[in-house]
N, C-alpha and C positions, 0 to 999 in steps of 0.2 A: 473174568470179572469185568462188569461194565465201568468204562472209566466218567466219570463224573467232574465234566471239566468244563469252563465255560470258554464260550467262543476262541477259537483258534487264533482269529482275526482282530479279536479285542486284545488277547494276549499279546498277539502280534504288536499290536500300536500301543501299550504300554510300554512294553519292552525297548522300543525301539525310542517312545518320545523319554524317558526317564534315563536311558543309555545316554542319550545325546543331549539332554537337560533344554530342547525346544521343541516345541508340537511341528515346525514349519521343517525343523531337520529330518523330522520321523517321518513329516507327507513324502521329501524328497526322497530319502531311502527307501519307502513302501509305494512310490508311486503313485500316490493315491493325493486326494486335495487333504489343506488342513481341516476343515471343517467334519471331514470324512475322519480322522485322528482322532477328534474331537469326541464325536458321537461313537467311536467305536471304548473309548476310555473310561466314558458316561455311563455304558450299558453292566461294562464290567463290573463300575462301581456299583451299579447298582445290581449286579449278579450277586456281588460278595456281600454287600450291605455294610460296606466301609469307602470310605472317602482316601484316594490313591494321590490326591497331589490336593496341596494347598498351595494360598501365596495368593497372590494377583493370576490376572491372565496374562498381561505381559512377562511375570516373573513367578511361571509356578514353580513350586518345591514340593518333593515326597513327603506324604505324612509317615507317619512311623509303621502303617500298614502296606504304602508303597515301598520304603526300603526294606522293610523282612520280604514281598513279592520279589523285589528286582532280581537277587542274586542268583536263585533259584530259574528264572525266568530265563535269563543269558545264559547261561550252562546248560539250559537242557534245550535250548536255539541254536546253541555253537555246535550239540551232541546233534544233535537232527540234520544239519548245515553238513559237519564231518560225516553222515552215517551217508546222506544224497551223492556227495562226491566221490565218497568210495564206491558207492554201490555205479556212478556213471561212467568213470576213467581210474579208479584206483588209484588215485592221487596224481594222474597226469605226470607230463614231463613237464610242461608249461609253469615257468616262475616268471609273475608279474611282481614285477620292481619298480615303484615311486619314487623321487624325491627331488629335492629342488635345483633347477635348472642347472646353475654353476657348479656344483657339488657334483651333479651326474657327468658335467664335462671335463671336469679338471681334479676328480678325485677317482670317481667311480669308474669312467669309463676307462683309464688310461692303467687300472689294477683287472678289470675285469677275464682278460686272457687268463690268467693264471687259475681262475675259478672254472674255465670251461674248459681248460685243459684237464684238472683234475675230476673235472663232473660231465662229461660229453652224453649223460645220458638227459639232463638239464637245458632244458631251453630258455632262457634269459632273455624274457621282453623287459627293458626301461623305458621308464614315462617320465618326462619333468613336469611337476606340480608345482603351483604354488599349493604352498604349505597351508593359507588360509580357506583355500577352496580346496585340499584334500579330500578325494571321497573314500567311500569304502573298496572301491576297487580295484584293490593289489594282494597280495601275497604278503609281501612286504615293502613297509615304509618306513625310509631315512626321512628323518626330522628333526628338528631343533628343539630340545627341552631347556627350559628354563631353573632346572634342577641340576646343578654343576657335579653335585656327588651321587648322581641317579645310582639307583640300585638293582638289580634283574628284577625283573617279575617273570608273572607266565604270560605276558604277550610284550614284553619288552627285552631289549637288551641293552645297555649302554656302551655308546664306542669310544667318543675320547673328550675330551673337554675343549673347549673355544677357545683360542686366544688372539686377541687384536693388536695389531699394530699399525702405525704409519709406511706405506711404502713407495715407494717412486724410481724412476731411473736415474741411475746413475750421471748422463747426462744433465738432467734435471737440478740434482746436486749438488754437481759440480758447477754449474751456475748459479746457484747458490752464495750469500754472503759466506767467506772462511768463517773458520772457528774452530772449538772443541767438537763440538754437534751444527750439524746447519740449522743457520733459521730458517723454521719452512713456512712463516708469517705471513710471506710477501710471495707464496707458492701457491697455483692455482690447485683447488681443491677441487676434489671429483665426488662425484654424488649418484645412487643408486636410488631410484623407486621406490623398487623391493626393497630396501632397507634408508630409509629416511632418516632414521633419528641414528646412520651412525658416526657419527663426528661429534650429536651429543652426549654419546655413549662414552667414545673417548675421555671427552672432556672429564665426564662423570667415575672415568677409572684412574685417572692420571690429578685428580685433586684440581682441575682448572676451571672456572668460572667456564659455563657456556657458551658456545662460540657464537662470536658475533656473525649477523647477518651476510651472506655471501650474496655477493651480485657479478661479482667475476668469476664464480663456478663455474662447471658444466656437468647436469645430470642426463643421464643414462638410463634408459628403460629396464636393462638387466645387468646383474651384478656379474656377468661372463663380460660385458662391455666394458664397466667400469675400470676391470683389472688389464683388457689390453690397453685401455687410453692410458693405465699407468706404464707401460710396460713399451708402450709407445713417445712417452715422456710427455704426456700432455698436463699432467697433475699427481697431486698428492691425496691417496687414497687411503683409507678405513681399510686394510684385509684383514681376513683369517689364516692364522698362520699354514693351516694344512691344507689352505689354496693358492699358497705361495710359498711354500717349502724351497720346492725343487727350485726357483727362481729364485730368492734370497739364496739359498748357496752355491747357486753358481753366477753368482752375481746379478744377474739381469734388472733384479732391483734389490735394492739397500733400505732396510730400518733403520733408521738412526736414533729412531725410541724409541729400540725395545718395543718387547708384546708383552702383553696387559691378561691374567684370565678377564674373558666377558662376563662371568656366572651363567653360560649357556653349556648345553653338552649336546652332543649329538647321541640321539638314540634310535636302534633299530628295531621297526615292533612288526608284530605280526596281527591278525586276525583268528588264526586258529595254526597248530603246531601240524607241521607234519613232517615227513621225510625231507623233501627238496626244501622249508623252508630253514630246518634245523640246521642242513648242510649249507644254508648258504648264510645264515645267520654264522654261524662258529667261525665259515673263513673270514665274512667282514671284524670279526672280533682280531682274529687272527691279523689280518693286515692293519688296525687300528693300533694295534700294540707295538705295530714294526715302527710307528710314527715317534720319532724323539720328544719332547715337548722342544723350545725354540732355548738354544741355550743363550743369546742376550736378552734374557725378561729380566724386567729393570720393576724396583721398586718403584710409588707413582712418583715419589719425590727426586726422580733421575729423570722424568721425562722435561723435555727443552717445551715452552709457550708455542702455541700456533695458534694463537690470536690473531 
């Protein structure tokens, strides 16, 4: 039976601009210019003789005829997508892995043995991203949700939750005014790029008025630097507890307020399921679980001023 479908190519740049909710993301993915997105979107509409996005141009939105297309659309893209790669390498050895700089050096890579000793049929390329510039490029991708109780889907999985603390050297500390808790007031504070707003973050989990202005910081291009200058004793830093585990207990640095949840979680997602991604999704689940949560998390009203 003859199939009765409109352009391939239109479908294509609906699909892709309505996935990504911007015509300029769907050029970049389809390689193609916006204006070319545009006209291909246009033609569709007027294929079906229904109008597929409303809103502005800066801010279109699905009409109610583009979201009953969309669902349909990605599922039988992802089915075409899976049908190409099986029919080229049968699901390859090759597992491309994403995800953000620090996290690949001080999480991921120092567990990763243990996954390619049980999987030696698996090739495991890492890439560090930034998270904001993420492309579609991997297998799978580690990243930071903003949903602290995430729940599975079918292209996601959830690994463990975020928790913050203040850390520093012991050195550091101990230079510090005595007390019950140090004040760390009068303690150079360290500051990451990649993560700007997090000291007001703290502020915001621990009940404190917003920190005032630092002009005796010292910021750091990437958040792998900012935890050696802690660790080096040059300041008082924002971490995450599961990138400073192993250092909080065996001393190297000391919390003295306690860790905070961020309301962030990490989660690992895919683009399409297969063999190698399933195996390698279960062991990160797997080793995520091995992580204790930080047994001094302090209610906010325990944490000490660092104004």
């Amino acid at each position: 039976m003859k199939r009765r479908l409109p352009s391939l190519n239109a479908l294509r740049a609906f699909e892709a601009a309505a996935r990504l909710g911007r015509m300029s993301a769907a050029a970049d993915e389809l390689a193609v210019t916006h204006g070319a997105v545009s006209r291909q979107i246009r033609q569709l509409e007027d294929t079906l003789g229904v109008p597929l996005f409303g809103g502005s141009k800066a801010r279109p939105v699905l009409t109610e005829a583009g979201q009953a297309l969309l669902p349909g659309l990605t599922d039988a893209f992802d089915r075409m997508e899976t049908a190409v790669r099986a029919c080229v390498d049968s699901d390859g050895t090759t597992l491309d892995v994403s995800c953000l700089s620090t996290f690949l050096m001080r999480w991921l890579i120092p567990r990763l043995h243990r996954f390619n000793t049980a999987n030696p049929d698996i090739d495991v390329r890492l890439r560090a991203t930034d998270q904001s510039t993420a492309s579609d490029r991997f297998d799978v991708l580690i990243t930071v949700d903003e949903t602290p109780e995430a729940t599975p889907t079918d292209r996601t999985q959830p690994l463990f939750a975020e928790w913050l603390g203040l850390v520093a050297a012991p050195s550091l500390l101990t230079a510090a005014p005595t007390g019950t808790v140090p004040d760390l007031s009068s303690l150079p504070r360290l500051h990451t790029k990649t993560r700007s707003n997090a000291w007001t973050m703290w502020a915001a989990l621990t009940n404190q008025p917003p920190p005032a202005p630092d002009r005796s910081g010292i910021e750091f291009e990437h958040y792998y630097y900012t935890l050696e200058a802690a660790l080096a004793g040059l300041g008082v830093c924002v971490a995450p507890w599961h990138l400073v585990a192993d250092e909080v207990r065996g001393g190297r640095l000391l919390a003295p307020c306690g860790f905070h949840r961020s309301g962030y979680a990490y989660v690992a997602a895919w683009r399409r399921r297969s063999r190698k991604t399933d195996r390698f999704c279960a062991w990160l689940a797997q080793e995520a679980e091995s992580i204790a949560p930080p047994a001094d998390a302090r209610a906010p009203s325990m944490a000490p001023s660092v104004q």
